[in-house]
C-alpha positions in Angstrom: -3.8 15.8 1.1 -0.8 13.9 2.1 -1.4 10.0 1.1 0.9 6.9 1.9 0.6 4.7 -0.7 0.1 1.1 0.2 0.0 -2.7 -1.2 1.9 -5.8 -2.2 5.5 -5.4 -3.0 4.7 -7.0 -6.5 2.7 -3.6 -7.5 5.9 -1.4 -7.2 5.4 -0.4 -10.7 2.2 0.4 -9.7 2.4 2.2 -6.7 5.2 4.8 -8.8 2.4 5.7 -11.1 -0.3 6.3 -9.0 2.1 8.4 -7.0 2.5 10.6 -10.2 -1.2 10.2 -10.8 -2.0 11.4 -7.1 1.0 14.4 -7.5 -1.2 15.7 -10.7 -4.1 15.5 -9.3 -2.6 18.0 -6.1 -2.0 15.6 -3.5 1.2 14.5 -1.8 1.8 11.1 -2.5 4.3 9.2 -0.5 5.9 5.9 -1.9 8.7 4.3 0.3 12.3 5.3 -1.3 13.1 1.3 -2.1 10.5 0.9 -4.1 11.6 3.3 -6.8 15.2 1.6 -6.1 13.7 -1.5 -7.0 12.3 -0.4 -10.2 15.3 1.4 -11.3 17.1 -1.9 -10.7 19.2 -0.9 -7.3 19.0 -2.4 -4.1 19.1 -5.9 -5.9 20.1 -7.9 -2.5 17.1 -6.5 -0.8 14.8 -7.5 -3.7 16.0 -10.8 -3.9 15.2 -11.1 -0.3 11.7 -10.0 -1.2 10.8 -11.7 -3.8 13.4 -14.8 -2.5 11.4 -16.2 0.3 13.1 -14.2 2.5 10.6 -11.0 2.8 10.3 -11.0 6.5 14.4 -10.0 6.9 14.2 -7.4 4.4 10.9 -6.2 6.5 13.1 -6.5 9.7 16.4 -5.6 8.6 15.1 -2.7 6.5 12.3 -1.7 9.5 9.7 -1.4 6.5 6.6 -1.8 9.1 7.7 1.1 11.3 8.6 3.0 8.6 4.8 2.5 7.2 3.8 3.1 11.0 5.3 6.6 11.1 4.7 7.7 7.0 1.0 6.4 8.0 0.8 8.7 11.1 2.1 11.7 9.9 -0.2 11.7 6.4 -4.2 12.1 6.1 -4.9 8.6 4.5 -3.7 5.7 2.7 -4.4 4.8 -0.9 -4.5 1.1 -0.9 -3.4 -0.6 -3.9 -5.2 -3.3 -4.4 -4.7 -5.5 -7.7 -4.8 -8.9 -8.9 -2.0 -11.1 -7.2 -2.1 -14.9 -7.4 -5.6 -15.7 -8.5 -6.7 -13.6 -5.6 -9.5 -10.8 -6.9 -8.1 -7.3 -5.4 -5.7 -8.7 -3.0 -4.8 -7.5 0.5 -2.0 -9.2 2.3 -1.2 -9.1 5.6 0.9 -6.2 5.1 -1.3 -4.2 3.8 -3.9 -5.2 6.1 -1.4 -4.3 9.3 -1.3 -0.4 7.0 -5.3 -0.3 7.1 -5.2 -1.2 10.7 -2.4 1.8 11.3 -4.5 4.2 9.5 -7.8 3.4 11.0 -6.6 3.3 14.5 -4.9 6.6 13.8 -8.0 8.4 12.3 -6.7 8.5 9.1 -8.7 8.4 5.6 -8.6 4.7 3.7 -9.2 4.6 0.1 -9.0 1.3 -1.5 -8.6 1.6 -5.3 -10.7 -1.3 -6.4 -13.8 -3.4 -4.4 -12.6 -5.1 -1.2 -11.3 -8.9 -2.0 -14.2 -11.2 -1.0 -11.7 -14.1 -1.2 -9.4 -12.9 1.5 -9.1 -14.5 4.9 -9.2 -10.8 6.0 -12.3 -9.7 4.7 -14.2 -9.0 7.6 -11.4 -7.1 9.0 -11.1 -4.7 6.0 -14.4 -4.3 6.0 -14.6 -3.1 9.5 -12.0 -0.5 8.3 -12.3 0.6 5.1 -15.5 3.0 3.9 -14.4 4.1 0.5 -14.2 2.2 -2.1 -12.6 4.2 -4.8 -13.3 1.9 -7.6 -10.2 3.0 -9.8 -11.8 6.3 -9.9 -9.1 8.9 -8.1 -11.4 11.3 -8.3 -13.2 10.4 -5.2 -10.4 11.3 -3.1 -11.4 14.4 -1.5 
């Protein structure tokens, strides 16, 4: 199965591993290029725009939401990354959210790796969208 792989910025470490983690376990896992940049250290000026206040010219200048648009449309599902990010349970931003919202009006499988975050503004949204809850178990993706 070919998945995107989807979440906050901050779980860029993250997202490389479960791309290995998905790769062993058959499936093609798709991770945008700069995030492997960023965790090798390259593409500092973008990263500092990212993490600098800044995140919505590096989404623009970079065209990170199309590129999720199209990588979304031509896979079978998302994985969404879902972690702990300040205080909030499992978060799902708004990016993230927009990435359910492309795969679910696309017909495309969602699987969100840990229990949706009851906390979030969104929550009603993601669970109008989102049927499997993978609970960390990668297993389930079938």
């Amino acid at each position: 199965m070919k998945i995107v792989i989807c979440g906050s910025s901050a779980f860029k470490e993250e997202m490389l591993k479960f791309r290995d983690r998905l790769a062993t376990l058959g499936h093609e896992a798709i991770v945008h290029p700069d995030y492997e940049s960023f965790v090798k250290g390259e593409k500092a000026e973008i990263w500092s725009q990212v993490t600098g206040g800044e995140h919505y010219l590096a989404k623009r200048s970079q065209g990170y939401i199309k590129w999720y648009y199209n990588a979304i449309f031509n896979s079978d599902a998302i994985l969404v990354l879902n972690f702990d990010k300040r205080g909030i349970k499992n978060y799902v931003g708004g990016n993230t959210l927009m990435e359910i919202g492309f795969a679910y009006v696309n017909d495309k499988k969602i699987f969100l790796l840990n229990p949706i975050p009851e906390d979030s503004p969104y929550v009603d949204e993601i669970k109008a969208m989102v049927e499997i809850v993978l609970a960390g178990d990668l297993e389930k993706i079938k």
